[in-house]
TITORDO-620934 format. One line per 5 residues: number of its first residue (from 1); for each residue z negated, y negated, x negated of C-alpha. Coordinates in Angstrom, 2 decimals, m for minus. Last residue first. Layout:
NUM	Z/Y/X ~ ...
***
This chain:
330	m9.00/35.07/m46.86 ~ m12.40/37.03/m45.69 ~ m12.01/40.16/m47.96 ~ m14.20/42.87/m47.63 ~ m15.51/44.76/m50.72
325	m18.54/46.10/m49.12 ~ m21.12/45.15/m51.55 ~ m19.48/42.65/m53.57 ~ m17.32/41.30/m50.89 ~ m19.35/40.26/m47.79
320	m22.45/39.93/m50.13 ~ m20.11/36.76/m51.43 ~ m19.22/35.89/m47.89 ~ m22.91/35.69/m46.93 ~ m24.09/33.28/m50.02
315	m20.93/31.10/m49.04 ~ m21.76/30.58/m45.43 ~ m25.00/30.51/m46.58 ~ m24.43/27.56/m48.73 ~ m22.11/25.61/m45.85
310	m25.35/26.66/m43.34 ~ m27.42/24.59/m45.93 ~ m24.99/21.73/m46.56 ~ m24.42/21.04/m42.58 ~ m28.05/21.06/m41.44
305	m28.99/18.95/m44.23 ~ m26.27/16.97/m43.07 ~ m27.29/16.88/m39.61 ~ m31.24/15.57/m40.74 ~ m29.65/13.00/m42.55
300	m27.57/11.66/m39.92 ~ m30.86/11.69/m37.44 ~ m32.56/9.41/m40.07 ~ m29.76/7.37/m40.21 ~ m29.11/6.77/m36.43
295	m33.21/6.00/m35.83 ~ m32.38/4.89/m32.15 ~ m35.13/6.66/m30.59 ~ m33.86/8.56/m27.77 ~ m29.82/8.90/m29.29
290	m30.79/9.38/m32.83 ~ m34.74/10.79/m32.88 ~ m34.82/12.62/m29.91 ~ m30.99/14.38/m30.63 ~ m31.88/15.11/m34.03
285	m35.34/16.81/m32.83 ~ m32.95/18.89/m30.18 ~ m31.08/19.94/m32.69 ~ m33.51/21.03/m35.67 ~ m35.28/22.97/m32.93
280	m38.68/22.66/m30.60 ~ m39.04/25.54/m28.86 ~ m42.57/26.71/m30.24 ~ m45.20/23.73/m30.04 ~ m42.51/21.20/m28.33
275	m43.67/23.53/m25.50 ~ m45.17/21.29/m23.10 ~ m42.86/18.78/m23.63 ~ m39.70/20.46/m21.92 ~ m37.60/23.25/m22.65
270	m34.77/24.84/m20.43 ~ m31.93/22.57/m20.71 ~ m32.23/21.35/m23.90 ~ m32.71/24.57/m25.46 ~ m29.70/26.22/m24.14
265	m27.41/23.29/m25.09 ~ m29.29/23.12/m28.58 ~ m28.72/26.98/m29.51 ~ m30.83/28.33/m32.52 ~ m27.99/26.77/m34.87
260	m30.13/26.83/m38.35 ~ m28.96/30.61/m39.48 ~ m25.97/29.88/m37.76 ~ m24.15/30.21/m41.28 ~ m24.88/33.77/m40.85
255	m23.18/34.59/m37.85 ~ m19.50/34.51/m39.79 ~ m20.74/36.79/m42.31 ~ m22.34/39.02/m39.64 ~ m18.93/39.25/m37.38
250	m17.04/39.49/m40.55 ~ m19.33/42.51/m41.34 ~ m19.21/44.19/m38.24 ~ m15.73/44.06/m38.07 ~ m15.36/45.95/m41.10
245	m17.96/48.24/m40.94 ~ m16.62/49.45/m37.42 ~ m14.77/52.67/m38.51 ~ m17.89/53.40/m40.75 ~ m19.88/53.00/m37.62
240	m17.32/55.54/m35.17 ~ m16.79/58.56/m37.71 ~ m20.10/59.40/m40.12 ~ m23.05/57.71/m37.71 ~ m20.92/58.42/m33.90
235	m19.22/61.85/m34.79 ~ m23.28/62.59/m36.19 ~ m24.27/61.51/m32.72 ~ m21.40/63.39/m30.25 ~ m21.68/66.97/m32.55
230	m20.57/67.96/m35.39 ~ m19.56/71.30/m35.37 ~ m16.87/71.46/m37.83 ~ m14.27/72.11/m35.26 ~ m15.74/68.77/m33.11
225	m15.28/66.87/m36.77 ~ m11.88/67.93/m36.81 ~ m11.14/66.82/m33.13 ~ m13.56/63.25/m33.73 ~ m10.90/62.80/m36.73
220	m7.93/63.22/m34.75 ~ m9.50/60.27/m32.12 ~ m7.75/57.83/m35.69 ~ m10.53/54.63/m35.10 ~ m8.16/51.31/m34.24
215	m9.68/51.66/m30.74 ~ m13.16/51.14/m31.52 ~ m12.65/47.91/m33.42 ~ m11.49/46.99/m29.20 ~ m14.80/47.89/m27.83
210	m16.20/45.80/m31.01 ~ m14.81/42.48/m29.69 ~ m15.23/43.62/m26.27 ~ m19.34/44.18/m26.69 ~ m19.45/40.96/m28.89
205	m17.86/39.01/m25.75 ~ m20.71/40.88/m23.65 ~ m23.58/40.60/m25.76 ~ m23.59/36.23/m24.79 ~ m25.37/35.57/m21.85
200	m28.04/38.44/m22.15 ~ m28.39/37.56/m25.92 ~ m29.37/33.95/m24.89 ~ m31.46/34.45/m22.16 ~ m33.23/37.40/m24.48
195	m33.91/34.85/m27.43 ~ m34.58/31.90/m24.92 ~ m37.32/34.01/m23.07 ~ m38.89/35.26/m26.29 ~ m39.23/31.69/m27.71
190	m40.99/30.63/m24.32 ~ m43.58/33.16/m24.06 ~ m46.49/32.19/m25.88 ~ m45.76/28.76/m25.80 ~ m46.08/28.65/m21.98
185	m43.67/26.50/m19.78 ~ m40.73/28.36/m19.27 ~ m42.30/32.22/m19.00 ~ m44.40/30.77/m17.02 ~ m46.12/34.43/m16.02
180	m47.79/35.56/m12.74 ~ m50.32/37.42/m13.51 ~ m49.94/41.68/m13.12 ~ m50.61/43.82/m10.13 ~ m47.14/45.88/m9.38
175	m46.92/43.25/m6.70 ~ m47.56/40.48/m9.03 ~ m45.30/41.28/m11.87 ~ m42.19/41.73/m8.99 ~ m43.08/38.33/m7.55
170	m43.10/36.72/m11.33 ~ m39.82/38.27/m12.08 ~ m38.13/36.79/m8.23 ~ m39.71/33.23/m8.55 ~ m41.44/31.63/m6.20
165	m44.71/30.62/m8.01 ~ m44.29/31.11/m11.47 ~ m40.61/30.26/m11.27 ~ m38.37/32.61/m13.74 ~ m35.81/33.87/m10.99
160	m35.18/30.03/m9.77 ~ m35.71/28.26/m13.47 ~ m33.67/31.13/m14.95 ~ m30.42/29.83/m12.24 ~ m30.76/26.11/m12.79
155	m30.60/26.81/m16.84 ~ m27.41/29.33/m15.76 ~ m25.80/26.80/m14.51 ~ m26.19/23.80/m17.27 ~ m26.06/27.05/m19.78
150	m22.54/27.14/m19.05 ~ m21.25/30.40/m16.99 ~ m18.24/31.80/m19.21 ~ m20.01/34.33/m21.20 ~ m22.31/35.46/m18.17
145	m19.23/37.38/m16.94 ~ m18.59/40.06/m20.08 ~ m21.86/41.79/m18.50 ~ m20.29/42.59/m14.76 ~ m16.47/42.61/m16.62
140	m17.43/45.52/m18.48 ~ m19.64/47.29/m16.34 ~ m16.70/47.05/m14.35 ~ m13.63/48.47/m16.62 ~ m16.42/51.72/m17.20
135	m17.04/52.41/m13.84 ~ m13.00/52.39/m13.08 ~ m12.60/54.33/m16.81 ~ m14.71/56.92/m15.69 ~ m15.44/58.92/m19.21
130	m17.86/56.97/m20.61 ~ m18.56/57.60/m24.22 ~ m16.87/54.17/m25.56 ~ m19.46/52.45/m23.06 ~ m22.07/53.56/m24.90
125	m20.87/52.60/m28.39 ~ m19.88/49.01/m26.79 ~ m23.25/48.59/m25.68 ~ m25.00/49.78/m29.00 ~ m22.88/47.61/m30.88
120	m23.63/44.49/m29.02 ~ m27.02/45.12/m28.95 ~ m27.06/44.85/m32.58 ~ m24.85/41.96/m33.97 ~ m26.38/39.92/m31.02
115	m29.71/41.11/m32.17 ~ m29.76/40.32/m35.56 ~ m28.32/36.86/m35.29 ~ m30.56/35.52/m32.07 ~ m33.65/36.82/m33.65
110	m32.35/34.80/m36.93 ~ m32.00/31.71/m34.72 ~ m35.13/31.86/m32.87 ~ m37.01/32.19/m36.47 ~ m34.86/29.52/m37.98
105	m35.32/26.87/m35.60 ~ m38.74/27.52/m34.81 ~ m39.63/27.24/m38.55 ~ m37.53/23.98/m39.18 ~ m39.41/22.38/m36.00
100	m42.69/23.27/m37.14 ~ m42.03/22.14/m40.87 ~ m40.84/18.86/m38.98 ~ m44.02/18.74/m36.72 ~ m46.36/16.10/m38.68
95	m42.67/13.43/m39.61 ~ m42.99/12.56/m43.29 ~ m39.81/15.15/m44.03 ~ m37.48/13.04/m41.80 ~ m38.93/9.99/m43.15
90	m38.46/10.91/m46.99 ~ m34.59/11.70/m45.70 ~ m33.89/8.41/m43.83 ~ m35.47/6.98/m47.87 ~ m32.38/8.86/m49.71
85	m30.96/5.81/m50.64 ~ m31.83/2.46/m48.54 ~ m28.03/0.95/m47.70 ~ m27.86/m1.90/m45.99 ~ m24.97/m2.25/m43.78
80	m22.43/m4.61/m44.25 ~ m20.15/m3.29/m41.01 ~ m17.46/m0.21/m41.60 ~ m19.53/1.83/m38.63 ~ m20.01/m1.79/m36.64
75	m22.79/m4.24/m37.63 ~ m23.87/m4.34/m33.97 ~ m24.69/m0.26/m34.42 ~ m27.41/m0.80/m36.94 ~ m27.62/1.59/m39.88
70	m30.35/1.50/m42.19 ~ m27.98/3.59/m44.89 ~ m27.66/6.76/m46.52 ~ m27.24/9.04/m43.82 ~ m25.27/6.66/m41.92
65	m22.76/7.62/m45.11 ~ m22.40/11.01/m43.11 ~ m19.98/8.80/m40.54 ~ m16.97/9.16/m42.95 ~ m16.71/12.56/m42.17
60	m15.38/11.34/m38.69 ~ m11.70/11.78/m40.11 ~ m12.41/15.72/m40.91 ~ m13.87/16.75/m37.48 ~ m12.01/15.62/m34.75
55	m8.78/14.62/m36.95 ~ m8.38/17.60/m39.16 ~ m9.49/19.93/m36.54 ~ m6.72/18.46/m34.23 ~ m4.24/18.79/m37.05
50	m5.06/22.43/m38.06 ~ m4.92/23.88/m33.99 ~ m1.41/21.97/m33.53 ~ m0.39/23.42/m36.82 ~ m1.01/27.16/m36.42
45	1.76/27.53/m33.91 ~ 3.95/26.39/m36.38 ~ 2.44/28.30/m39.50 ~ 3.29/31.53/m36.80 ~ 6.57/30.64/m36.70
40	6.78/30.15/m40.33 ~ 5.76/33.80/m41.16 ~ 9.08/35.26/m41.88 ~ 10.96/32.38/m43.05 ~ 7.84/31.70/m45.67
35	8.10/35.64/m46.73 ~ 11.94/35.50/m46.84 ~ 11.39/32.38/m49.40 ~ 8.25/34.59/m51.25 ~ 10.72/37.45/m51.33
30	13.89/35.67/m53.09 ~ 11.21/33.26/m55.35 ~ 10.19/37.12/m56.59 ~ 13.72/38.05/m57.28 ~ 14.90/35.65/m59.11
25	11.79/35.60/m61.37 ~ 12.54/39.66/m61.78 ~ 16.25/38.30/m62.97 ~ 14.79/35.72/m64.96 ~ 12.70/38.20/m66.80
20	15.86/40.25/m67.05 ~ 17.92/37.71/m68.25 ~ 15.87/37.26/m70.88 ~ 15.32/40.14/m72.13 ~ 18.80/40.76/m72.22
15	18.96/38.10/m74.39 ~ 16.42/38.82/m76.56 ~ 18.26/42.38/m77.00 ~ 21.12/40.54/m78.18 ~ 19.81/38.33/m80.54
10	18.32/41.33/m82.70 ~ 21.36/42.97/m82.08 ~ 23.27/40.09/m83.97 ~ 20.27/39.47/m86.53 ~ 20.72/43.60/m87.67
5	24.43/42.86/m87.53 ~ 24.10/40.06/m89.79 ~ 21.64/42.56/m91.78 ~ 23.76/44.88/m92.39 ~ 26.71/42.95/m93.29
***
C-alpha cells in the first residue's frame, strides 16, 4: 500500500511539474505574441527600407562572378563567358602603382577616421559650454551646412579659394610674404587638402550626433561634482566622455569598415594626373580601369577585395566593440 501510494505521489508531483513548465511555456509565447503586436508597426515601416536594399544591392551580387571571368559586355551578364580564375586578380597586383594606390587609400582614409571621430567631439564639447543659445543654434547650422553641398559644388568652390594665382588662401600667403601654394596640383600638399576638405564638410553632422549623446547625460551629476570641487575640465574627462563612450564607439565601429573608402566623389573631382603620385585611391583606380579602360573583371576584382576586407574589419571592430567596452551592436 505504501508503495502504491509512494508511485501515486510520485506521479503526481510529475504532473504538476508538468503543467507548470507548460504553464511558464504559456506564458513566454503570451509575451513574445504581445512583443510582435507591439513592435510590428515599426517592422512595417522597416520593410520598405529592407526590400529596396535587398533588391539594389543583394540581386546585383550576382555581378561579383565578373571577377572571375574575361567578361565582354556583347555576351550579356548571363552570356558564355570565359572564365580565367583568379588571373583579373594577378593583373590587378602586376600593375607598378597598385601598392601606391592601396597606401594612399588607406593613409587618407585612416586620417579621415580619426579625425572625424575627434573634431567632432571637441566641437560638440565646446558648443555644450555656451551659454547663448541664439549664438550657439547658429554656429550650428553655419558648420552643419557644408553637409548637404555635394562635392560637385564644393570641388568648383576649393578650385576658386585654392587657385595659385587668384585664389583667396594663396592672396592671404602672399601678402603676409609666403609662395603661393597649389595646394591642388602639388603632391606635397594634396593629401592634406582632401583630409581637411573632407573633415570641414562633414564635422558638423558628427557635431549634432554627439550634441544630442550630450543630452541623455543626468546635469545632477555636474551639481555634485560642482560641490566636490571639480571643476569645468575634470566634469568634462569623468562626467561628459564616459557619458559619450557609447556613441563614440558605434560611431568608430561603424567608421572602421571605411578603412579603404578615402572618398571617390571628392577625389574625382579635385585630382588630376599630376598627382596620381599621392591621391590616387582604390576607387578612382577601379573607375580608370572598368569604365576608362574596359577591363570589367579586373575592376570587379579589385571591388571585391574592397568589399571582403572592410566586411573583416567590420567584424574585427565590432568584436573590440564588445570585449573591451561591452557594447552591443544588435
Amino acid at each position: 500500500m505504501q508503495a502504491v501510494l509512494r508511485v501515486i505521489g510520485y506521479r503526481s508531483m510529475v504532473c504538476a511539474v508538468s503543467d507548470n513548465e507548460k504553464g511558464i511555456d504559456m506564458n513566454e509565447k503570451v509575451k513574445w505574441f504581445r512583443k510582435i503586436k507591439r513592435e510590428l508597426p515599426l517592422h512595417l515601416m522597416l520593410l520598405p527600407g529592407v526590400i529596396l536594399i535587398f533588391i539594389f544591392h543583394y540581386i546585383p551580387l550576382y555581378g561579383i562572378v565578373i571577377a572571375f571571368q574575361n567578361f565582354k559586355p556583347a555576351k550579356g551578364l548571363f552570356g558564355p563567358q570565359e572564365w580565367v580564375g583568379f588571373d583579373n586578380f594577378s593583373y590587378l597586383f602586376s600593375l607598378p602603382n597598385t601598392w601606391n594606390v592601396i597606401k594612399n587609400t588607406v593613409t587618407i582614409a585612416c586620417w579621415k577616421i580619426v579625425l572625424s571621430l575627434i573634431v567632432p567631439i571637441i566641437v560638440a564639447l565646446l558648443l555644450n559650454e555656451m551659454t547663448q543659445l541664439r549664438y550657439k543654434k547658429v554656429i550650428q547650422t553655419v558648420i552643419y551646412f557644408p553637409h548637404f553641398i555635394s562635392w560637385i559644388i564644393l570641388s568648383g568652390i576649393m578650385f576658386g579659394i585654392l587657385s595659385p594665382t587668384s585664389g583667396i588662401i594663396n592672396q592671404l600667403l602672399q601678402k603676409l610674404g609666403f609662395h603661393a601654394i597649389y595646394f591642388l596640383g602639388d603632391n606635397r600638399y594634396f593629401q592634406g587638402t582632401v583630409i581637411v576638405s573632407s573633415i570641414w564638410k562633414g564635422f558638423g553632422y558628427g557635431t549634432i550626433v554627439y550634441l544630442a549623446s550630450l543630452m541623455s547625460i543626468d546635469p545632477t551629476l555636474y551639481d555634485a561634482a560642482a560641490i566636490d570641487g571639480a571643476g569645468r575640465l575634470k566634469q568634462t574627462w569623468h562626467i561628459t566622455l564616459p557619458g559619450m563612450r557609447m556613441i563614440i564607439v558605434l560611431m568608430m565601429v561603424l567608421k572602421l569598415g571605411d578603412v579603404l573608402d578615402a572618398g571617390f566623389g571628392q577625389i574625382l573631382n579635385l585630382y588630376s594626373p599630376a598627382v596620381y603620385e599621392t591621391g590616387d585611391i582604390l576607387d578612382t583606380m577601379i573607375y580608370r580601369i572598368g569604365l576608362a579602360g574596359g577591363k570589367y573583371g579586373a575592376a570587379t576584382a579589385a571591388g571585391l577585395l574592397k568589399a571582403l576586407v572592410s566586411s573583416v574589419l567590420i567584424s574585427v571592430s565590432y568584436w573590440i566593440a564588445y570585449k573591451f567596452f561591452d557594447y552591443k551592436l544588435f
